[in-house]
Each structure stands twice: as structure tokens, then as C-alpha cells.
Backbone as a printed PyTorch tensor [residue, N CA C, xyz], in Angstrom:
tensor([[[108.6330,   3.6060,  -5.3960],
         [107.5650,   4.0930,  -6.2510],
         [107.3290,   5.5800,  -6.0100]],

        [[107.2120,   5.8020,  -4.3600],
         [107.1170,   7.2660,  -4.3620],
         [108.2320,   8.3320,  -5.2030]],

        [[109.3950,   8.0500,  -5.2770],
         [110.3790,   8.5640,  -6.2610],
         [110.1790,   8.7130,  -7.2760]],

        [[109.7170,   7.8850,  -7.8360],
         [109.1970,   8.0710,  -9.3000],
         [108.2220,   9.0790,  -9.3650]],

        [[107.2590,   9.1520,  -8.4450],
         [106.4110,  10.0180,  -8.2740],
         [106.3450,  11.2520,  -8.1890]],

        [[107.5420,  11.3240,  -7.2640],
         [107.8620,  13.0350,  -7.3660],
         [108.8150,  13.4140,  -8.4360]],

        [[109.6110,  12.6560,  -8.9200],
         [110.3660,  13.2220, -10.1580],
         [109.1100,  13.2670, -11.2370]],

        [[107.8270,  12.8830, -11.6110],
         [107.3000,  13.2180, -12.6020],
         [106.2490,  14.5810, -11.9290]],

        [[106.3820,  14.7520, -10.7850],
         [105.9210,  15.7820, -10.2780],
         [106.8610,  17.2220, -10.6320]],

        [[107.8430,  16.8760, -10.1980],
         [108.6700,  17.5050, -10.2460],
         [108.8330,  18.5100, -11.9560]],

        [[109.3410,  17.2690, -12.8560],
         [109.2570,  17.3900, -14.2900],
         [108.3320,  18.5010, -14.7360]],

        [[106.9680,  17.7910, -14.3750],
         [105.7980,  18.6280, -14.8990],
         [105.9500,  19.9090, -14.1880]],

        [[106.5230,  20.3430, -12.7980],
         [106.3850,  21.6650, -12.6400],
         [107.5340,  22.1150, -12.9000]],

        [[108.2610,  21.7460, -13.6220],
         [109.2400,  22.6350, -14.3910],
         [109.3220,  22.9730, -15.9380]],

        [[108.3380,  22.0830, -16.0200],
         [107.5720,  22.7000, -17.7780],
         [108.7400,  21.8390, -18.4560]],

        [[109.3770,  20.8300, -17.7130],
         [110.0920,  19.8220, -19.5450],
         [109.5970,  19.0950, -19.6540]],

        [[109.8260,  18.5270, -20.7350],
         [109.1020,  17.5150, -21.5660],
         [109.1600,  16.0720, -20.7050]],

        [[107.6550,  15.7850, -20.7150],
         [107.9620,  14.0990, -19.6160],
         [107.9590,  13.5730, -20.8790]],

        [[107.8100,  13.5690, -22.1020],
         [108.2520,  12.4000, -22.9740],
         [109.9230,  12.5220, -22.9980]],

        [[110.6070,  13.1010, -22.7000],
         [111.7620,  12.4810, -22.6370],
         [112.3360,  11.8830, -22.2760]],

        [[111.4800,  11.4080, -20.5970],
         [112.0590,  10.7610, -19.5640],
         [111.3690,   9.6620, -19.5440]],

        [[111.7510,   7.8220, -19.2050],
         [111.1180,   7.1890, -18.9090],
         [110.8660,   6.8290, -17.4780]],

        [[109.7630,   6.5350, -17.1650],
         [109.5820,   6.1500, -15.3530],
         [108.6180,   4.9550, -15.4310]],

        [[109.4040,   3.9940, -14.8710],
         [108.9520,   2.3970, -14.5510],
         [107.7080,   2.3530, -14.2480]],

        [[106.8370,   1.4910, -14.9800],
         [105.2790,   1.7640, -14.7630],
         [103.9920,   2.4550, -15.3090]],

        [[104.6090,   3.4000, -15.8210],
         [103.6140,   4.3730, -16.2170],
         [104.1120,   4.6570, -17.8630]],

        [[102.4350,   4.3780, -17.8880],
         [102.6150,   4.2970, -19.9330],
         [101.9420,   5.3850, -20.0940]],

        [[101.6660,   6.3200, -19.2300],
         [100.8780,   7.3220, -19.7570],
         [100.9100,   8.7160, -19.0810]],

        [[100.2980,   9.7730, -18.7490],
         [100.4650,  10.7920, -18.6430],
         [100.0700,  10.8680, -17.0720]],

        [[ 99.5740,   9.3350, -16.7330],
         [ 98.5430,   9.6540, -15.3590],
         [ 99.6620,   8.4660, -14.1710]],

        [[ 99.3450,   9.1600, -13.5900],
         [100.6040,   8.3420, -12.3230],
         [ 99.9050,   6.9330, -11.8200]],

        [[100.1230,   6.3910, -11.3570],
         [ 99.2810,   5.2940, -10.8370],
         [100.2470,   4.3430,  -9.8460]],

        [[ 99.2610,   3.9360,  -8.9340],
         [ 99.3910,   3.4860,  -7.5070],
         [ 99.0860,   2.0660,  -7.3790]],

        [[ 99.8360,   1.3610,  -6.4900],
         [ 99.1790,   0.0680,  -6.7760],
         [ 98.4860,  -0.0900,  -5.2890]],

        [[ 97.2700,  -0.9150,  -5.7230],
         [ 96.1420,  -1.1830,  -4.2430],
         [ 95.7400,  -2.5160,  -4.4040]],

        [[ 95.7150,  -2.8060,  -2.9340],
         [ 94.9400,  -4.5160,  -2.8900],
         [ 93.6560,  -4.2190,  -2.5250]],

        [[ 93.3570,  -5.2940,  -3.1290],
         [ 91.9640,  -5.3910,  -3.3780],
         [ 91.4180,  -6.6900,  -2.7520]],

        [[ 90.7110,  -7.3420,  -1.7860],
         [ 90.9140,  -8.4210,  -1.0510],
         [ 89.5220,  -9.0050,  -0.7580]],

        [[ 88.6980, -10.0510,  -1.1180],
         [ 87.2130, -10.3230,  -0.8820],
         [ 86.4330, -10.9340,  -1.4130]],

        [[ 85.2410, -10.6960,  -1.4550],
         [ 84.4370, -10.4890,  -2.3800],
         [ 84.2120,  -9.4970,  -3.3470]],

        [[ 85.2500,  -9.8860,  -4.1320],
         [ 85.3470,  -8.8150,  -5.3880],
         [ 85.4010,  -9.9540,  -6.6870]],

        [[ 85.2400,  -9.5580,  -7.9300],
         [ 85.3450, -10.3670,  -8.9460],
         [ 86.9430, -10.8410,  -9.1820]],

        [[ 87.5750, -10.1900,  -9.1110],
         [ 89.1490, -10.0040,  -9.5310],
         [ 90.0560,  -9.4010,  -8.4690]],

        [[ 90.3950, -10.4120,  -6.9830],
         [ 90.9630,  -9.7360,  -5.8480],
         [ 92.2080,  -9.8390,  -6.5850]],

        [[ 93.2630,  -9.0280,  -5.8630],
         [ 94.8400,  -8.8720,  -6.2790],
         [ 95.2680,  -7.4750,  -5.7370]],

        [[ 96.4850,  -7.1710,  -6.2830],
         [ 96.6640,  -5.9610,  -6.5680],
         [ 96.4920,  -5.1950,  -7.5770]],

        [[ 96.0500,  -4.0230,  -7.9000],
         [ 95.3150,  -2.9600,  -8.8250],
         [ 96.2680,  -1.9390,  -8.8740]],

        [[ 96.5310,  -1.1630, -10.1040],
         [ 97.0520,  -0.4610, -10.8480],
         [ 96.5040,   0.6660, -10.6830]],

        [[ 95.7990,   1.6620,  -9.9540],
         [ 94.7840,   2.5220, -10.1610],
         [ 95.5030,   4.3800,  -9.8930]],

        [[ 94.8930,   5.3350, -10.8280],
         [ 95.4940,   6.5760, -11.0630],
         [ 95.3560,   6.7480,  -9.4040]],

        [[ 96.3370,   7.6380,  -9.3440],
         [ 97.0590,   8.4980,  -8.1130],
         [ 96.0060,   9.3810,  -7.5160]],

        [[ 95.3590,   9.7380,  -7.2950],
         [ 93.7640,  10.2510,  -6.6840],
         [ 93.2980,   9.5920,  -6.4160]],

        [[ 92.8960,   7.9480,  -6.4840],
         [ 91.4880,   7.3400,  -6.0790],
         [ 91.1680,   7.5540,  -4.8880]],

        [[ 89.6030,   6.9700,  -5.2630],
         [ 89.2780,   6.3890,  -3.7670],
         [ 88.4840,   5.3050,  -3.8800]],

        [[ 87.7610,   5.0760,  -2.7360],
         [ 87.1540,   3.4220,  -2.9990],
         [ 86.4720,   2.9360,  -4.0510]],

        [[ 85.6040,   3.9940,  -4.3380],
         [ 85.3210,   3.3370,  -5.8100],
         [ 85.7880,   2.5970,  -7.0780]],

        [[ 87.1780,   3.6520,  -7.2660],
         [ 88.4340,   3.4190,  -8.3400],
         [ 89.1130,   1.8610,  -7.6110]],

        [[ 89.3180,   1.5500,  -6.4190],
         [ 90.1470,   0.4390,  -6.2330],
         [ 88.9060,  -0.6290,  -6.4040]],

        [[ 87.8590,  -0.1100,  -6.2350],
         [ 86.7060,  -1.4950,  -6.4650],
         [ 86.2960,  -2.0200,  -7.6500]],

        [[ 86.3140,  -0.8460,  -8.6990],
         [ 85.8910,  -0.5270, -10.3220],
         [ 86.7620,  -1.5760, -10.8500]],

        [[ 88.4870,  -1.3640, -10.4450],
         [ 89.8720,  -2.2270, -10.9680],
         [ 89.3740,  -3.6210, -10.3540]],

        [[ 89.4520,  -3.7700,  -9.0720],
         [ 88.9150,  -4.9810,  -8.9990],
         [ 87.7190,  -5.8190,  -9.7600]],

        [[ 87.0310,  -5.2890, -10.2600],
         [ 86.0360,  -6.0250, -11.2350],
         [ 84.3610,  -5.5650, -10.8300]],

        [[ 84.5510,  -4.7520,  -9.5250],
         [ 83.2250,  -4.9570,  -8.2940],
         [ 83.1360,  -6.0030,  -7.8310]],

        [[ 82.2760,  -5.6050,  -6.8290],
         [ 82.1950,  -6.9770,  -5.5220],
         [ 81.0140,  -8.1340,  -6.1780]],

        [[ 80.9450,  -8.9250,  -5.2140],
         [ 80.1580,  -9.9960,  -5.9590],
         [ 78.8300,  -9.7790,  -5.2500]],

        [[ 78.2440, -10.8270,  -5.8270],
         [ 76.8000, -10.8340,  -5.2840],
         [ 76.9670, -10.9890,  -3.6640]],

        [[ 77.6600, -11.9650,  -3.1070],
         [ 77.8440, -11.9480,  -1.8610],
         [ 78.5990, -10.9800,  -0.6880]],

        [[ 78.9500, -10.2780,  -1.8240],
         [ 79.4440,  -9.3640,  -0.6570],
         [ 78.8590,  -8.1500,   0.6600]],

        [[ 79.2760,  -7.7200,   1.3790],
         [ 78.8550,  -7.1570,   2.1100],
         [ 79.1230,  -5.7530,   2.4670]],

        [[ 78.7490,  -4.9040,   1.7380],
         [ 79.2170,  -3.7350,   1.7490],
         [ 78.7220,  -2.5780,   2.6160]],

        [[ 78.4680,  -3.2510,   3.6910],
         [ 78.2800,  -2.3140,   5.1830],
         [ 79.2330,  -1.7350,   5.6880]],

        [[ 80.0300,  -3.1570,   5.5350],
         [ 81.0910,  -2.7900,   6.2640],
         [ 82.5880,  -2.8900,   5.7250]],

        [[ 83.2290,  -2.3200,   4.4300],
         [ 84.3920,  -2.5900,   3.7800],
         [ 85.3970,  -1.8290,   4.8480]],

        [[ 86.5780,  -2.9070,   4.8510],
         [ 87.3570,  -2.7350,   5.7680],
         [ 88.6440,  -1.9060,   4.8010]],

        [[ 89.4880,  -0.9580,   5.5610],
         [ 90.7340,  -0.2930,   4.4540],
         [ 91.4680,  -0.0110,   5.4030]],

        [[ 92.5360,  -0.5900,   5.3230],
         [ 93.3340,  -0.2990,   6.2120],
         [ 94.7480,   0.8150,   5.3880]],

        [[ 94.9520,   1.9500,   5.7070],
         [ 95.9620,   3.1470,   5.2430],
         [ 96.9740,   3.0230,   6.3320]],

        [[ 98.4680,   3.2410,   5.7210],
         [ 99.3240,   3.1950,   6.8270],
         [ 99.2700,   2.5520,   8.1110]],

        [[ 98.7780,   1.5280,   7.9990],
         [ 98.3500,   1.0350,   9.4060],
         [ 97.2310,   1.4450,   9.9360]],

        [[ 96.6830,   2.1710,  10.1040],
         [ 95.2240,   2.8630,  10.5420],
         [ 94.5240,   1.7550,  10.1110]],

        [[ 93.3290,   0.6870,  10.5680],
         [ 92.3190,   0.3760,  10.0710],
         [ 91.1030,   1.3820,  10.2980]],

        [[ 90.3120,   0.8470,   9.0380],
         [ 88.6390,   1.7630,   9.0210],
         [ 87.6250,   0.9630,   8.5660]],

        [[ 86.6100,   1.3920,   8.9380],
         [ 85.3960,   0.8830,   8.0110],
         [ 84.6680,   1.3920,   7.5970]],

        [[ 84.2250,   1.3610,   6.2930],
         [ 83.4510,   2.1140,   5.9100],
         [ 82.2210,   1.5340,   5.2150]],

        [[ 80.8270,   2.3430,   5.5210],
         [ 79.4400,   1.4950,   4.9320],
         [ 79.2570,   2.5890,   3.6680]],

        [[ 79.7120,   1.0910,   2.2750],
         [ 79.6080,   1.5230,   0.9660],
         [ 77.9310,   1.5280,   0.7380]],

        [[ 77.3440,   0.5520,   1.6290],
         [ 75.7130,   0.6640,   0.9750],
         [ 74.8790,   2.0790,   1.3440]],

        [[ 75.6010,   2.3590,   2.4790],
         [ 74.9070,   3.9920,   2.9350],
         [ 74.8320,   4.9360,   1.7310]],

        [[ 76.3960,   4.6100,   1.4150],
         [ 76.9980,   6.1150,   0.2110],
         [ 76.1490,   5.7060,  -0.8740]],

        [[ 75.6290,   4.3810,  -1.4030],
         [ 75.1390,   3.9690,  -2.9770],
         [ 73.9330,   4.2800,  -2.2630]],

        [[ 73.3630,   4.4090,  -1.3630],
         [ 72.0290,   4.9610,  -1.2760],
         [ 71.7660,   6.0730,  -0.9200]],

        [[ 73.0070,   6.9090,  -0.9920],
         [ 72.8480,   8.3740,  -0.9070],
         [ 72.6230,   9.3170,   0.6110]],

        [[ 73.3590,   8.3650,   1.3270],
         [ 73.0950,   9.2380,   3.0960],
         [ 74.5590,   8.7600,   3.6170]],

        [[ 75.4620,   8.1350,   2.9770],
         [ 76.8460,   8.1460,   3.7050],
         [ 77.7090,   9.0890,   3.4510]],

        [[ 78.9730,   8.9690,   4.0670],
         [ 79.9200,   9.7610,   3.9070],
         [ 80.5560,   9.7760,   3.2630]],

        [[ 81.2520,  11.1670,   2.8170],
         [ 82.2430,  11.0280,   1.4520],
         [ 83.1380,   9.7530,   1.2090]],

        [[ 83.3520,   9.3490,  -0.0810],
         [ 84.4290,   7.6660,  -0.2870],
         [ 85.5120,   8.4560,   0.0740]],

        [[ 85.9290,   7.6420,   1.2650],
         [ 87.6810,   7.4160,   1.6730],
         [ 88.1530,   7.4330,   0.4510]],

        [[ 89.4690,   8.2890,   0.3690],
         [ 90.8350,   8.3760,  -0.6360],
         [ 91.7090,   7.2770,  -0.0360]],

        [[ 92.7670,   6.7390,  -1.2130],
         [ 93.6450,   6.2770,  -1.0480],
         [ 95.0160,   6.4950,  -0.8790]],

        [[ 95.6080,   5.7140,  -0.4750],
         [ 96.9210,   5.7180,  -1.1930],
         [ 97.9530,   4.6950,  -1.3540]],

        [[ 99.1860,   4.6340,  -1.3580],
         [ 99.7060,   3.9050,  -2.1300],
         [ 99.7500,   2.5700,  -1.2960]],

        [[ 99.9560,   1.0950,  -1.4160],
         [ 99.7610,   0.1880,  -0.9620],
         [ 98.8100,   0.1360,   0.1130]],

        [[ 97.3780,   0.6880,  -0.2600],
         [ 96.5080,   0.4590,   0.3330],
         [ 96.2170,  -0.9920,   0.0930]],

        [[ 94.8820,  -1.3820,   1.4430],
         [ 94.3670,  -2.6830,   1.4730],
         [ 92.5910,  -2.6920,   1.5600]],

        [[ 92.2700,  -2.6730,   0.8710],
         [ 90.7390,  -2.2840,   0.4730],
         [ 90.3570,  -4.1270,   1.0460]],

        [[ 89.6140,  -4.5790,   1.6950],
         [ 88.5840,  -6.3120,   1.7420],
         [ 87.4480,  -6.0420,   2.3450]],

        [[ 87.0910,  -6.2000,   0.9360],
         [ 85.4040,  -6.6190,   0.7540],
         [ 84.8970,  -7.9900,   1.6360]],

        [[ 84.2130,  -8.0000,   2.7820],
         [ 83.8780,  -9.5750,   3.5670],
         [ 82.6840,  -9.8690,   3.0120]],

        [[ 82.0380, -11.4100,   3.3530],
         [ 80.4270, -12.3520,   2.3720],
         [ 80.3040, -11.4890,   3.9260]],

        [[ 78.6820, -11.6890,   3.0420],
         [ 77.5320, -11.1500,   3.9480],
         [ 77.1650, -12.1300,   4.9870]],

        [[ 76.8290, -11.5910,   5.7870],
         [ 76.5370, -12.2950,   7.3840],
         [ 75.4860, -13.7090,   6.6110]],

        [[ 74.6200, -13.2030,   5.8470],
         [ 73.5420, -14.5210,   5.8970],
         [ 73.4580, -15.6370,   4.5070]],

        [[ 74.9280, -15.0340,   4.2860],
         [ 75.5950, -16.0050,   3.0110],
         [ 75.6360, -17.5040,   3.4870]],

        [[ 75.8870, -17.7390,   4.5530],
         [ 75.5670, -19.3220,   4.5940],
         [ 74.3060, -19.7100,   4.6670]],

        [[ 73.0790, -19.4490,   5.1510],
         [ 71.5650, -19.4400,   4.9400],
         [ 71.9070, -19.8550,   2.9780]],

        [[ 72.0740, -19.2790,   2.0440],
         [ 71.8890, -19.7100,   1.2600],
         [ 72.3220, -20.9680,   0.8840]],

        [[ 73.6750, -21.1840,   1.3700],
         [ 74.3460, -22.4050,   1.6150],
         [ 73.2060, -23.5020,   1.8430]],

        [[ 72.6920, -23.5620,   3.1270],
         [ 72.2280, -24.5850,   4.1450],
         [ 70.5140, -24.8820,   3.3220]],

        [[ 69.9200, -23.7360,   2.6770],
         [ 68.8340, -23.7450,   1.8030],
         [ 69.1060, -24.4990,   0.8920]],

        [[ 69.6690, -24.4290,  -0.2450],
         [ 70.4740, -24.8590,  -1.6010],
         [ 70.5680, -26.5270,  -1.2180]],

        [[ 71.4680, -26.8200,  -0.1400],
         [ 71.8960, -28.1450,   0.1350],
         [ 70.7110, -28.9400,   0.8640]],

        [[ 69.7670, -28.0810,   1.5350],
         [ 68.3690, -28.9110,   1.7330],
         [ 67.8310, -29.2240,   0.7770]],

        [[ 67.6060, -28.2860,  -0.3320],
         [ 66.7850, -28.6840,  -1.5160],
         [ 67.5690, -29.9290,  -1.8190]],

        [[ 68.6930, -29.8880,  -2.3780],
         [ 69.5170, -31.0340,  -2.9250],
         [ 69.3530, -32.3680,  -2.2410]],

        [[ 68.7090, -32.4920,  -1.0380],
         [ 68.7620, -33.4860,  -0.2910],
         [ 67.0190, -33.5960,  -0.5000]],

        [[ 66.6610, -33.1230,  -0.4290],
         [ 64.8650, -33.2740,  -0.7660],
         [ 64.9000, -34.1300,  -2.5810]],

        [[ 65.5610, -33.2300,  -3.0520],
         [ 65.2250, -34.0590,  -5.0010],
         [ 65.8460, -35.2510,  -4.4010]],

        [[ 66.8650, -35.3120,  -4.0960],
         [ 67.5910, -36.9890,  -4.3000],
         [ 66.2730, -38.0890,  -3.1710]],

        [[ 66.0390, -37.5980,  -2.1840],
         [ 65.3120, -38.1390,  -1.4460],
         [ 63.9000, -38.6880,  -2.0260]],

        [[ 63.2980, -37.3180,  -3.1080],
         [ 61.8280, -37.6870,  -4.1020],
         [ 62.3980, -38.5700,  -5.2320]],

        [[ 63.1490, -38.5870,  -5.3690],
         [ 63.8130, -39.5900,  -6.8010],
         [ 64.0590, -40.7660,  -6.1620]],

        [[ 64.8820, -40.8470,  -4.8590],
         [ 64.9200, -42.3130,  -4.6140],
         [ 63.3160, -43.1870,  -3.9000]],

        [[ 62.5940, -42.0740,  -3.5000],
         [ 61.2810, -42.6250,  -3.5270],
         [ 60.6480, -43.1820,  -4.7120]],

        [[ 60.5680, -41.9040,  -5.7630],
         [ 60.0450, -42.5480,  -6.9420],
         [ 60.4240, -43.5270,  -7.5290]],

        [[ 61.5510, -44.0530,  -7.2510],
         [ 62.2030, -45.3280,  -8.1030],
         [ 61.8660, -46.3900,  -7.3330]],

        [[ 61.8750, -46.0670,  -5.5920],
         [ 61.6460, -47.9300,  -5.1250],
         [ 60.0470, -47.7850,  -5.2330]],

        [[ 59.2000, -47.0350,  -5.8470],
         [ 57.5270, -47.5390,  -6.3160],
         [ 57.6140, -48.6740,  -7.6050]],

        [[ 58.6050, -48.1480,  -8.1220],
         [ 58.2690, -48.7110,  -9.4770],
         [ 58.8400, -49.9780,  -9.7420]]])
């Protein structure tokens, strides 16, 4: 993929025409990278996303994270390097610049620490109605 990359690099700084040439992948004028996307996201996989991103762009392709996710702590691992980075800092305006990507990056979104609390709530209730219903029926 990187090959492709620099021959349309290349192309463009020699002023010929990139419509003459075809390069696997790219339907358009903008290069693009593929990134995993791994989590709590709407649409995990791999993502198609232009040649600049950064976390935002691989999260946007993914669909965004879900309600459960946990965005303290999104994990990205580049070339081997793991990182973490707290997306809720940056959406509230006191974190650090969004990490850039690059090519076969691994962006995973993890559920939030107190995602099972909702679990264990939900399934009490469910056990309380069936419990008032089978009361109400042996009255009658």
C-alpha cells in the first residue's frame, strides 16, 4: 500500500496527470489508509480513512462509539508502540492534541467500568415484575 502511496506522491510532484494512472483503492484524488477500529464503536472493522487522520477520522468511519463506551481511556496501538489516550478530556476541552495515525493502525474503544451495574439493575428489575405477577396471579 505504501507504494502506491508514494507513486501518487510522486506523480503529483511532478505535475502529470494522476488521471492517467490507475492505483488500487483509491477512487479519488485523496489517498486513504486502512485502520481498525475495535470496541465499542457502532461499526468495528477495518476503515478506509484519508491519509492525515487522526482519532477522530478513524472513530467518525467507525460509526462513533456507543453509549457504553469508555472514552478515558482509548487504547491505539502505532507500529507496535501502545498508548492511551483520554478522548473525554479532549471533548471537554482540557486534553491533548488527537493522536495522528497511520497506516494499519489499531484504534479499541473498551465498555465502561460500570457497564455491568446496568446489567445487574435491569435483571433485578426483571426478576421483581415476574415475582409481582406471579404474586398477583396466586391471589386470584
Amino acid at each position: 500500500m505504501r507504494a502506491y502511496c508514494w507513486i501518487a506522491v510522486l506523480l503529483a510532484s511532478t505535475g502529470l496527470a494522476v488521471d492517467d494512472y490507475s492505483l488500487p483503492g483509491i477512487n479519488s484524488d485523496e489517498i486513504l489508509m486502512p485502520v481498525n477500529v475495535w470496541g465499542e464503536v457502532r461499526n468495528p472493522g477495518i476503515h478506509m480513512v484519508p491519509w492525515d487522520s487522526d482519532l477522530r477520522d478513524a472513530l467518525s468511519a467507525a460509526g462513533g462509539p456507543t453509549s457504553s463506551a469508555d472514552l478515558s481511556s482509548v487504547k491505539i496501538v502505532l507500529q507496535g508502540i501502545n498508548m492511551e489516550y483520554d478522548l473525554s478530556d479532549y471533548l471537554d476541552g482540557e486534553g491533548a492534541p488527537l493522536p495522528g495515525l497511520e497506516p494499519d493502525a489499531t484504534v479499541y474503544v473498551s465498555a465502561s467500568s460500570y457497564e455491568w451495574w446496568k446489567d445487574v439493575v435491569d435483571f433485578s428489575y426483571k426478576i421483581l415484575v415476574m415475582a409481582n405477577v406471579i404474586l398477583l396471579m396466586s391471589r386470584t
